[in-house]
VEXFI-114254 format. One record per residue: residue in three letters; x negated, y negated, z negated of N, C-alpha, C in turn. Coordinates in steps of 0.2 Angstrom, whole numbers, plus 5000, padded with zeros to 4 digits. Each point is the difference from the previous one (the first is absolute). Layout:
% residues N
alaXYZXYZXYZ ...
This chain:
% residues 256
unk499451354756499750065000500350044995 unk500350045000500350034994499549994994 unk499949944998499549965000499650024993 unk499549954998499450004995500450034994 unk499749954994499950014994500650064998 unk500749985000500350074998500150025009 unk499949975002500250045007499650055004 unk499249984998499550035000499850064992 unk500349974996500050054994500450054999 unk500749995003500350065004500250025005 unk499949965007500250055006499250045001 unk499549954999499550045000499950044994 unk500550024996499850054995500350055000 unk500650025003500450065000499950035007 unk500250075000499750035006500450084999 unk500450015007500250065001499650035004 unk500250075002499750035003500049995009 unk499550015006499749985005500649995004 unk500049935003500350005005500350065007 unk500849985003500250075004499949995008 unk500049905000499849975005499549945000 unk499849995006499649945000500149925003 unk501050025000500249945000499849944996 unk499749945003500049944994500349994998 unk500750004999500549974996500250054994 unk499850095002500150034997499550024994 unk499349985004499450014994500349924996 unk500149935000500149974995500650044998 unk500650005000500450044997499950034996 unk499550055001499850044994499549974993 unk499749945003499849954992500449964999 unk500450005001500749984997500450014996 unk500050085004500750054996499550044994 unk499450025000499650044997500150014992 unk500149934997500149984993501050014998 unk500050064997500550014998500350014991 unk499549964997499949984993500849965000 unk500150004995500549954996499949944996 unk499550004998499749944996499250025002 unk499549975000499349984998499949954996 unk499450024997499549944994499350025002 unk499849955004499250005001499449964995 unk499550024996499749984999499549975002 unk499749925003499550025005499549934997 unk499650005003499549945000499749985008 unk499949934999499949975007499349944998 unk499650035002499549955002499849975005 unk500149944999500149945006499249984999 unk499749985006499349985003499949945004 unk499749935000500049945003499650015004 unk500149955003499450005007499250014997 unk499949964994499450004998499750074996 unk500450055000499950064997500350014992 unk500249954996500250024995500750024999 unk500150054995500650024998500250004995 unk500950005001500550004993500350075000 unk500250024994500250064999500849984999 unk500450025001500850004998500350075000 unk500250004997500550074998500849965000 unk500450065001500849995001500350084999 unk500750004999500550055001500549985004 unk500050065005500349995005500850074999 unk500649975001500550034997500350005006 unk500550055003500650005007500550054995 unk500649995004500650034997500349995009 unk500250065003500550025005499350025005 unk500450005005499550025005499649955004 unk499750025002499549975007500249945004 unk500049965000500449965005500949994996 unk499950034995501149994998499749994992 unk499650004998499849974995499849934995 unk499850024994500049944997499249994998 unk499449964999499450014997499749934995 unk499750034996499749944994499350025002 unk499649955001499550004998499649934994 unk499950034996499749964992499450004997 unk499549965003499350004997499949994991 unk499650064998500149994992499149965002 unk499849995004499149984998499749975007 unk499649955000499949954994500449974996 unk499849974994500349964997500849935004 unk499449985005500449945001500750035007 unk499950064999500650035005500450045000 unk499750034990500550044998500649964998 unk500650035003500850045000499949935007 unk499749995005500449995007500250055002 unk500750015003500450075003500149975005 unk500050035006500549995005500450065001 unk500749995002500650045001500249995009 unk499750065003500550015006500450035000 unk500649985003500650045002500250045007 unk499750045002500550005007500450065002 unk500549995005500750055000499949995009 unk500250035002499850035009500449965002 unk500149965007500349965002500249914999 unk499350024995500149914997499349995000 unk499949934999499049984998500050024993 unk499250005001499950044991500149914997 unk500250014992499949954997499450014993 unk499949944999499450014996500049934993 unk499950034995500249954995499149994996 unk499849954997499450014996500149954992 unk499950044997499849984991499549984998 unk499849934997499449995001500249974991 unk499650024996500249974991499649965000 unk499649975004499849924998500649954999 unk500350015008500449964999500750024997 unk500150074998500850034997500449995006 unk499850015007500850015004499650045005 unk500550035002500350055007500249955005 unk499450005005500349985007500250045005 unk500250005006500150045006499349985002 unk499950045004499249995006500549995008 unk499849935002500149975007499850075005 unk500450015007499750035004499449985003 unk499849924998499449985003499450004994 unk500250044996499450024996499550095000 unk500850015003499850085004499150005003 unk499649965003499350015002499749984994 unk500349974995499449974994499750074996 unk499550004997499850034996500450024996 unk499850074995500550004993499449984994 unk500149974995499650014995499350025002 unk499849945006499449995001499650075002 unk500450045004499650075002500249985008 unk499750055005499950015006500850045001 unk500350004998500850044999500549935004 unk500149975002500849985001500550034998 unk500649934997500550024999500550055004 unk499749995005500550065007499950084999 unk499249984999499550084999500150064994 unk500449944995500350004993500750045001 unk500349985005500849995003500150095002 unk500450015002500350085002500349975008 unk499550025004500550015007500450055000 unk500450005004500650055004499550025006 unk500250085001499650025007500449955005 unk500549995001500449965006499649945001 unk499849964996499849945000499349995003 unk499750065003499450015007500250055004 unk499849985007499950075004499550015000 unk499950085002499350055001499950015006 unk499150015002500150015006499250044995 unk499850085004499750054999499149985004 unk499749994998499450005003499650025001 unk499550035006499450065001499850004994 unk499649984996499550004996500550044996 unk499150044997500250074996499450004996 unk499949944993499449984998499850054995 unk499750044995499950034996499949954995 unk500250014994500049934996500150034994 unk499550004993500250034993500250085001 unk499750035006499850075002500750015001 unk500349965004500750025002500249975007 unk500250025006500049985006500849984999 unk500249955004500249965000500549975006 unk500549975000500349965006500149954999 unk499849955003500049935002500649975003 unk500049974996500849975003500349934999 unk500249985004500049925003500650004998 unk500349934993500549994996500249915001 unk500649995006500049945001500749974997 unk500049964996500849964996500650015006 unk500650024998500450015002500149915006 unk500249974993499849915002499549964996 unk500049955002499449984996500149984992 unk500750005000500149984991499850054996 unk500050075003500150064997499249994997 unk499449975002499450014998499749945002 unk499249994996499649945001499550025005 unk500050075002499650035003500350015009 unk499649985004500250015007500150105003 unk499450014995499950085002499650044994 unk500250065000499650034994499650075005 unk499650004998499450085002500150044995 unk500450054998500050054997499650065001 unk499650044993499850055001500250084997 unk500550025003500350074995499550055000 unk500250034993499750065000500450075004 unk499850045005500350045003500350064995 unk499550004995500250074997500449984993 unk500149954998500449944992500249955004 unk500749995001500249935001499749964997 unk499449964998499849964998499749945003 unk499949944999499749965004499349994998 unk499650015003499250014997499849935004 unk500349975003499549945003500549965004 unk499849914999500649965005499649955001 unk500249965005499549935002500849985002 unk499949924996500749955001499849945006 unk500349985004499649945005501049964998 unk499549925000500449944999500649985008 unk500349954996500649995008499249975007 unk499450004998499649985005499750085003 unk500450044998499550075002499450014998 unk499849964994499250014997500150024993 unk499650064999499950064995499949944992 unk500350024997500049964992499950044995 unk500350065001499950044993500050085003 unk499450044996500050065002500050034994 unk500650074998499950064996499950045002 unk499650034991499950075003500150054993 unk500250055000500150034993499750055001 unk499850044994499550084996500250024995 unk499850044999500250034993500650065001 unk500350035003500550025003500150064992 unk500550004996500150044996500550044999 unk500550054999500650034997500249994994 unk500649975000500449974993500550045000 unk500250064998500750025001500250045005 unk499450035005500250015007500149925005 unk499949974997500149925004498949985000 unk500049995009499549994999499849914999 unk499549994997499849935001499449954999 unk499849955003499549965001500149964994 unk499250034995500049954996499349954999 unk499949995007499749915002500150015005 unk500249915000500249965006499749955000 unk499349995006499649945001500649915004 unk500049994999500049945005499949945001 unk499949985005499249965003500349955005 unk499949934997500249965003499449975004 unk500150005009499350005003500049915003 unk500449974997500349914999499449974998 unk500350054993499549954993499550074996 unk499850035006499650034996499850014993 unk500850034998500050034993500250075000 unk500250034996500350075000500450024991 unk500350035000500550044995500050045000 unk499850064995500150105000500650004994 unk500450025002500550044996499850064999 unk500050034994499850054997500750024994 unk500350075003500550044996499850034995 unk500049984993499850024994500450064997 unk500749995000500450044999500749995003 unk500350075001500650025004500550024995 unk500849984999500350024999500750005002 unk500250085002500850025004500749984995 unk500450005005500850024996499850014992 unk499749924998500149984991500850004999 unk500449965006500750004996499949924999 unk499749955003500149945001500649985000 unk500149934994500649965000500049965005 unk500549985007500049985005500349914998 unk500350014993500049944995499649945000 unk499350015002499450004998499949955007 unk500250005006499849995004500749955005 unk500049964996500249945002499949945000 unk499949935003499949964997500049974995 unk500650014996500349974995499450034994 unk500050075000499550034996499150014999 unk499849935004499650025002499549944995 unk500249974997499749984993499950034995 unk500550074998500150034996499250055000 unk499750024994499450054998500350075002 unk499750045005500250075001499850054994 
């Protein structure tokens, strides 16, 4: 899905002006193309919820350098304790698989993340590492659908997002919910390669940063293990002028 944590933090966070058609390919297109920053640095906190109702709080910064899908991103938990400086670094460039590296200072090493780690959780939130990951529009096709839901006081297109092939995702199909008037994705439900619903987002909060609109809470709700995660955007910051230095593996020990 142009996916969760930063995928959700910013393709659900930026927003141009209203769609010219109602092509499915062309409304994803537009939460794609929407975000035309040069760098971001998001502040954000994530509270994660067990089945039996209780919750952890974690905070991170989330950093990208290039664009959307041609980019590079960090994401670096400063809180709790036992998970500050794990970073993960994806990488992706259009025409290739994303790649993904994770820093963990218990152990002092940077490893790759396996493709077959893609469904696992991130840092024990409702987030996978996929959800974490930056698709390419090309890596699903769209198919446009009656439903016209009003959702977060904003009506809506429905639109059916299935993997180009199956490696491109862990997900056999996605349910998308665009906002007609903000490319935004205000709502998705994910089904497994058995066609059975696992995880449902939804985002609020819809703000202006710049003229860039965006969602600063993102629920997501594992209906598996009856847990959930709210991402909540504390703070936004544009074209700082981020060193792209910064965002390699090799660097990824180093204190930003």
């Amino acid at each position: 899905m142009k996916n969760a944590m930063l995928s959700l933090a910013l393709c659900v966070s930026c927003a141009l002006p209203g769609f010219a058609q109602t092509d499915a390919k062309t409304v994803m297109a537009g939460v794609y193309q929407q975000d035309t920053s040069h760098d971001v640095t998001l502040k954000a906190t994530l509270d994660v919820t067990d089945k039996d109702g209780h919750t952890v709080r974690k905070r991170f910064v989330l950093s990208r350098v290039g664009s959307f899908g041609n980019g590079k991103t960090l994401v670096r938990f400063t809180d709790p304790p036992d998970l500050r400086g794990v970073t993960l670094l994806s990488i992706n460039e259009p025409g290739s698989p994303d790649r993904q590296w994770i820093y963990t200072p218990a152990t002092e090493r940077v490893r790759s993340v396996s493709p077959r780690e893609r469904s696992e959780r991130f840092a024990g939130s409702d987030f996978t590492y996929e959800d974490i990951a930056e698709h390419e529009l090309d890596d699903f096709t769209y198919q446009l659908l009656p439903d016209e839901d009003v959702i977060e006081n904003h009506k809506t297109y429905k639109i059916l997002a299935t993997p180009a092939s199956p490696d491109r995702s862990q997900y056999k199909f996605i349910y998308y919910w665009v906002a007609q008037d903000v490319p935004c994705i205000l709502h998705a439900q994910m089904y497994d390669p058995d066609g059975r619903e696992v995880r449902e987002m939804h985002a609020s909060g819809l703000k202006k940063e710049k003229d860039i609109w965006g969602a600063r809470k993102t629920e997501m709700t594992s209906l598996v293990d009856g847990t959930k995660s709210v991402l909540t955007i504390d703070e936004v910051h544009l074209n700082a002028g981020l060193d792209a230095a910064r965002f390699t593996p090799e660097a990824l020990e180093k204190t930003p």
